[in-house]
N, C-alpha and C positions, 0 to 999 in steps of 0.2 A: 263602350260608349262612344258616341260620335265626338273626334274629332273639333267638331265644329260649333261645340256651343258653347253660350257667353256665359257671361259672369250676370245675376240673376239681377242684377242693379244696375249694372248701366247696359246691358245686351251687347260689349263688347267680346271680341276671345281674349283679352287678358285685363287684367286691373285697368280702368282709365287713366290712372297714374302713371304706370308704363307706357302708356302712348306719348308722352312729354317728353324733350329732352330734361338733362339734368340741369342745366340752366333758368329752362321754365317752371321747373320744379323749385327750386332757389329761390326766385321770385315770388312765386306763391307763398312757398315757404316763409320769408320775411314781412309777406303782409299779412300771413295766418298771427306770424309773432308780435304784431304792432296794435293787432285790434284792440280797441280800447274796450276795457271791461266795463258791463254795464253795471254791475256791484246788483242785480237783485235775483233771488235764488229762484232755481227752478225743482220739480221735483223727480229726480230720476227713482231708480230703484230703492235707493238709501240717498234720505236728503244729503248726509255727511259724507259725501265719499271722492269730494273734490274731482268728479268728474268735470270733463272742458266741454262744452257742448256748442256748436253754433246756432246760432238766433233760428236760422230754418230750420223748419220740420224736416227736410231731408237731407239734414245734417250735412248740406256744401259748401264749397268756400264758394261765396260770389267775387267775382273779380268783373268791375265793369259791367253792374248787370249782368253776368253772366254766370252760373254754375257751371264751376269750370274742373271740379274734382270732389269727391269728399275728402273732408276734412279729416279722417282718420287715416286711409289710407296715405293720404301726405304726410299724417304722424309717421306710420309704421313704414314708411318708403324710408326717411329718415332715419331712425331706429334699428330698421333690417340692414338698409342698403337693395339695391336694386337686383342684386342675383339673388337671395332671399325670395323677395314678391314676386320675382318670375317662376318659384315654385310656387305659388298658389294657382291649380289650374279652373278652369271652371267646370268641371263637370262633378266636383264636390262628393265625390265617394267618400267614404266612410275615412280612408285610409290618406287621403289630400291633405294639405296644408290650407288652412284658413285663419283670416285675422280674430283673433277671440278678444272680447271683452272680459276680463275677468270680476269688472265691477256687474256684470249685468244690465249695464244701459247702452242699449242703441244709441250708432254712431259718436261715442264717448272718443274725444280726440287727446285725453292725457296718457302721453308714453307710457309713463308707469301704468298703467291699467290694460296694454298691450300686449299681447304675447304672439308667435307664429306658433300652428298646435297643429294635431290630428283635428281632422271632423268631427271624430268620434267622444274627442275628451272634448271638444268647446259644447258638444250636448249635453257629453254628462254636469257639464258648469248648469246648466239650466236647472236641474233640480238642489243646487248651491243656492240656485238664482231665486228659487218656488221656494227655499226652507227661509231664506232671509227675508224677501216680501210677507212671509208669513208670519214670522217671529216678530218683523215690526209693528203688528198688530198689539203687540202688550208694550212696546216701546221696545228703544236704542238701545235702551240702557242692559235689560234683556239679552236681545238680540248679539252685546258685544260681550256677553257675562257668558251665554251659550259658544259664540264662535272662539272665546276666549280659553274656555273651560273643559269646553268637549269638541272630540273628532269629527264634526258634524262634517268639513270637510277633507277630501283627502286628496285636493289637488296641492300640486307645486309651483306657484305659489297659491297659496291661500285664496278662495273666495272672500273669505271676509278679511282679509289683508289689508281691506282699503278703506277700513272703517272708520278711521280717527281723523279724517281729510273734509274739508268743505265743499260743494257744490259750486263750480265757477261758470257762469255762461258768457260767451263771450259776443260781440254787436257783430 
């Protein structure tokens, strides 16, 4: 595969994150941790799963008018460290390292809900992701009595590991 191609979200060649120094990163960092919570819930994949979300749709931190990173990638910049996310390349083979959601909700900025993984296991999470969207159709209660009771998953950790946590979005 070529070289020369970006990462499918910002059409850079590496994370937009690693374009910052770690200073800038700091920065953002400290106003990602300041935002004042707006207390009203949103609906991700599982209302209760205390994912962090920001107010955009395209899940960025704005800084000054500006989207200046996503917000999870700053998570997992933090979390990894910066020789980590310089293994995530962009050409997303099977066999790459990419940031996974393990709750199943796009651009989900709480650490815990982070993992750095093969390509190949953040897809298999997807049908973790299709059994739980699914299962909440009879309710939670359900849903946490199956993930609780049977092997429905068989990642490490858990898909439904993040079941008993509330929904936070943040302004």
């Amino acid at each position: 595969m070529s070289s020369d191609r970006t990462h499918n979200k910002s059409g850079l060649s590496t994370l937009s994150v690693l374009e910052e120094n770690h200073e800038k990163l700091l920065e953002w960092k400290r106003i990602l941790d300041t935002r004042i919570l707006c207390g009203e819930q949103i609906t991700g994949l599982v209302q209760n799963s205390k994912c962090i979300l920001l107010v955009n749709q395209k899940g960025t931190l704005v800084v000054d008018s500006k989207h200046v990173c996503y917000g999870y990638q700053l998570v997992a910049y933090f979390k990894f460290g910066r020789d980590v996310m310089s293994l995530i390349k962009p050409s997303k083979e099977q066999t790459d390292l990419v940031i996974s959601h393990i709750c199943g909700t796009r651009n989900c900025c709480n650490a815990d809900h982070l993992l750095i993984e093969p390509k190949s296991i953040n897809e298999e999470r997807t049908h973790c992701h299709f059994v739980m969207k699914n299962a909440l159709k009879d309710g939670e209660a359900v849903l946490r009595y199956y993930f609780s009771n049977y092997t429905l998953c068989r990642h490490a950790p858990s898909c439904g590991s993040f079941l008993l946590h509330k929904v936070i979005k943040y302004c």
